[in-house]
Every structure is written in C-alpha cells, then in structure tokens.
N, C-alpha and C positions, 0 to 999 in steps of 0.2 A: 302808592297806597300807604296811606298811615297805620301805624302800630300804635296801637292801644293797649293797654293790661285791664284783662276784669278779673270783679273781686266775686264769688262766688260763695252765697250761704248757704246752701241748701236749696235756698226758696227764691232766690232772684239772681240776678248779675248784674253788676251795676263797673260802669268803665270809671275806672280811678283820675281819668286825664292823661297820666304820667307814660312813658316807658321805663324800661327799667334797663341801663348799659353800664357795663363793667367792664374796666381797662387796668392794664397791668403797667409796673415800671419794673424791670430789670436794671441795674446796674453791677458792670465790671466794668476793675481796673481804671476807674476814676471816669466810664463813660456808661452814659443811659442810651438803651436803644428802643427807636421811635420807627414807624414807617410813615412814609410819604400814602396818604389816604388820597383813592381816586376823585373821591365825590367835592373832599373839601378841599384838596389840591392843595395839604399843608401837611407837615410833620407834624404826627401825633401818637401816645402812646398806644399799642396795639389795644385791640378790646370792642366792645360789640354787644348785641342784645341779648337779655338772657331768653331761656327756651324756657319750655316747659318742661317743671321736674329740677331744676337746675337750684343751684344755690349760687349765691353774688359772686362768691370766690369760687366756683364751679367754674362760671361763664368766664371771668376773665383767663382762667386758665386754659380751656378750651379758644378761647378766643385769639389768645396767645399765640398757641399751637397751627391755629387757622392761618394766621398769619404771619408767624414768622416760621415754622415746623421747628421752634426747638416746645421742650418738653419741661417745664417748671412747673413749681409750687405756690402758691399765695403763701405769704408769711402774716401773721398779723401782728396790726400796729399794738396790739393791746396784750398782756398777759392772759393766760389761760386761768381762770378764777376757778372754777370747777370741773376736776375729770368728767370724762366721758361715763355715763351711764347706759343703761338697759332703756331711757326714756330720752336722757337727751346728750347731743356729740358738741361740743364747742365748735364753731365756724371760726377762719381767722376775722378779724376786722379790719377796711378797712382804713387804710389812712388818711382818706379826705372824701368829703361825700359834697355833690353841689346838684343845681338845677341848672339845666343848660336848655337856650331854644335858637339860639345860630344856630342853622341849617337843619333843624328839625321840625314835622309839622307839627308832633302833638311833643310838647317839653317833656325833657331827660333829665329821669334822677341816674346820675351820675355817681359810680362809685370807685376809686381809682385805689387799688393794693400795689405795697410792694410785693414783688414773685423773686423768684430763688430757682436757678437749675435746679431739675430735681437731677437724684443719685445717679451716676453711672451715663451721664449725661455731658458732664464737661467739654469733648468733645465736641458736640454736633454745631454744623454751619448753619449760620441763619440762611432760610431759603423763604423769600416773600411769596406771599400768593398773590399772584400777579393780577387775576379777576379780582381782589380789592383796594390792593397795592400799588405803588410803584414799584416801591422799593423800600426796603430799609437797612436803615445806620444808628453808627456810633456815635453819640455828640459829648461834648466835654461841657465845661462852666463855661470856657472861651467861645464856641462855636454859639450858645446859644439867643447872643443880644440878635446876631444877622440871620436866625433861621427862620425863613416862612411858617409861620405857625401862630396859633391862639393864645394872648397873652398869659390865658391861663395855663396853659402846659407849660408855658415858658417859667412861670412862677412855680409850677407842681414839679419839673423838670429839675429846677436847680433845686429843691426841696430833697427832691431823693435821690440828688449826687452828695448831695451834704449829711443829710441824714438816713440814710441806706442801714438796714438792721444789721448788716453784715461790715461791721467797721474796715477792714480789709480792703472793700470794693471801693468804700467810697472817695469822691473828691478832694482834691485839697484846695482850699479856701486861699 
C-alpha cells in the first residue's frame, strides 16, 4: 500500500505526491550507528515515516527509539535565531534534506538530523527491533567504502563522523 500525505484547507484535500521520512545519525567515539533495514537489505541510518501530529525531528527521534530502544535528542544543524514564544517554539534543523525514490512507491522527502543521547542515558545498549531490523552497528570512516548500503548514506555517513555537533565524538580524518 503506498503512503501518501494530504494537504488539508478546510475545503478540500489535495495529495502533495511526496511522503514525509526522517532519519537520525548518532555518532560516538569516532563511530556512527546505522541498522541493517529488512526491506532494503542495506545498512542505513535509523528513521522512518512521520505520523500524524509529529514534527520532522519528532519522527526521527521516535523512529530512533523504534529501532534501536536507545533514547536521543535531534540536535540542530542551525542556531536557534529566536526564543521560544507563547506563539511559536524553534524545531531543530536538519542537516541535509533530499528526494529519494529507490525502493519507494510514491518519492520521499527525506530529512536526515544529527541526534544526541539524551540525559541520564549514556548507559543504554542498542537493542534493534528485530520486525524492521536485522540488526545494528558501529561503523567507522574505515568500515565504510565495503559496507552494503546507498551511496548516499555512505556520503551522509562520512559527513557526520567528520562533522558531528559534538566535536568530542567525532572521526578523525
């Protein structure tokens, strides 16, 4: 069954084309961790459709969570330009947005954030969900010319071992 998004004015509903899927990248200690997705049978960063009610960095962190059970944050790529108001809250942004139609029926706007354990978290063990998953790991800058996966993850991947908001975590070149 394809997934669609409609756009709702009042007075009509009209389907936009697009879905809407947002993916996270985590990186520690100079490694990003991706899971092995059933459907595309590739190493990919966790992440998935958003719902209804959700915001972009909502669904990747939920999506996260679905599939690896740890618990993070979307960090955004951009500073925060205006406090939070009575009208409006800053979302993070974030860091690469594309169209994608490998292995989709109706094309994916794609929105891929860096995430961040959240507090009191550090501990927890990735635990894949097995109903989407294989499995998932750690990969390094090394591991990832030979990893089955999408050139472009492969590109997004070494992106945010290198460039990780969290200087600490990141790769070394």
């Amino acid at each position: 069954m394809a997934r669609s998004i409609l756009i709702h004015d009042g007075q009509a509903a009209r389907d936009i084309g697009l879905v809407y899927i947002c993916s996270g990248y985590l990186v520690e200690r100079g490694k990003v961790l991706l899971v092995h997705h059933n459907r595309f049978d590739k190493w990919v960063p966790p992440g998935g459709h958003i719902e209804p009610g959700e915001s972009f960095a909502g669904t990747a962190v939920r999506e996260f969570k679905e599939e690896t059970g740890l618990l993070v944050e979307a960090i955004s790529s951009q500073p925060a330009i205006h406090p939070a108001d009575d009208n409006a809250a800053p979302e993070p942004v974030p860091f690469y947005v594309d169209i994608e139609r490998e292995g989709f029926p109706v094309p994916a706007l794609v929105q891929f954030f860096f995430v961040r354990r959240q507090e009191d978290s550090a501990e927890q063990v990735v635990e894949a969900q097995l109903e989407e998953v294989h499995g998932a790991g750690w990969f390094g800058l090394e591991d990832l010319e030979q990893l089955p996966t999408f050139e472009q993850v492969r590109s997004l991947a070494r992106f945010a071992l290198l460039n990780y908001p969290v200087t600490f975590e990141r790769a070394q070149a």
